[in-house]
N, C-alpha and C positions, 0 to 999 in steps of 0.2 A: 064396421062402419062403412056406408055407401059413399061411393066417390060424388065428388063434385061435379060440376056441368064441364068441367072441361075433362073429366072423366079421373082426376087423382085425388085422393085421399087428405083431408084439410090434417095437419101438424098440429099437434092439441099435446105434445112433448111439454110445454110449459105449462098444462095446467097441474095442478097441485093439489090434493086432498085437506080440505078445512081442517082448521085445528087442529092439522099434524105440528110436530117440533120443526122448529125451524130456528137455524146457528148463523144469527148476523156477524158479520165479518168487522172488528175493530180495526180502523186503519194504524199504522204503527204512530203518527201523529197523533193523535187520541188515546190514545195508550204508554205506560212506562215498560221499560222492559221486559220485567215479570208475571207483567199483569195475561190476564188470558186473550188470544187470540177472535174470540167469538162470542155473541150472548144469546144465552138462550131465549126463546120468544115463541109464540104461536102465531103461526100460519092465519091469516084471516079472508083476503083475498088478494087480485092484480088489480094493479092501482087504474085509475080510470084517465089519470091524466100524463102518466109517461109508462116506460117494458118495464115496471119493478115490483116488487111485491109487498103488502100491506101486513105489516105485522106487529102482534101487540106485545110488549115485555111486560112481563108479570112484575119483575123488582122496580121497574121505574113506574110504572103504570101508564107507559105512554103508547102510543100508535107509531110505529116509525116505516117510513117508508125508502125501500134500498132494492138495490139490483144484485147486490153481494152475498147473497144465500145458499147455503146447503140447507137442503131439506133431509130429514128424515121420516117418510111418509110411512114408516113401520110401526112408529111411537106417536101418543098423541097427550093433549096436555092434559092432566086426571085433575077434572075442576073439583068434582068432589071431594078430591085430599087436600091439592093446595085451595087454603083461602084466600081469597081475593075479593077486596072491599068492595060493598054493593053497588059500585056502578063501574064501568069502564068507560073512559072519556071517551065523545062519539065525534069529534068534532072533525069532520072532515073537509070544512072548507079550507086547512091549511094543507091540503093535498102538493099541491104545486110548490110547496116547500120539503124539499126531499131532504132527508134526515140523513142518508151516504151516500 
């Protein structure tokens, strides 16, 4: 990568590969004690309207948007084995409504 004009190297650390797994973090508030710490979800993009990133859970079928993520950018989600009803809800004017 070429440096910038002020001659150093722009930080590109937070970008992320589409569609890899990505482990949203459940705050202990939202959760009972046994239940799992994380839900799994795919990667979609960084949100346009705050530092967090855009991800859709396959079991809810929602779009949630949070800052709390592990990514696993080794694994990614096999559309072709899970099915997933023919549409995914697109609706991102509730952006500014952050999910965690």
């Amino acid at each position: 990568m070429t440096p910038d004009w002020n001659g150093r190297r722009p930080d590109v650390s937070h970008f992320k590969t589409f569609g890899s797994i990505a482990y949203l973090h459940i705050p202990n508030e939202k959760k009972n004690k046994l239940d799992e710490k994380g839900e799994k979800c795919v990667f979609l993009s960084v949100s346009d309207c705050s530092k967090a990133y855009k991800l859709y859970n396959p079991n809810t079928k929602k779009i949630i948007i949070s800052r709390d993520v592990i990514f696993d950018q080794e694994n990614f989600w096999q559309w072709h084995v899970h099915s997933v009803d023919n549409n995914i809800p697109a609706d991102f004017d509730e952006e500014a409504q952050e999910g965690h």
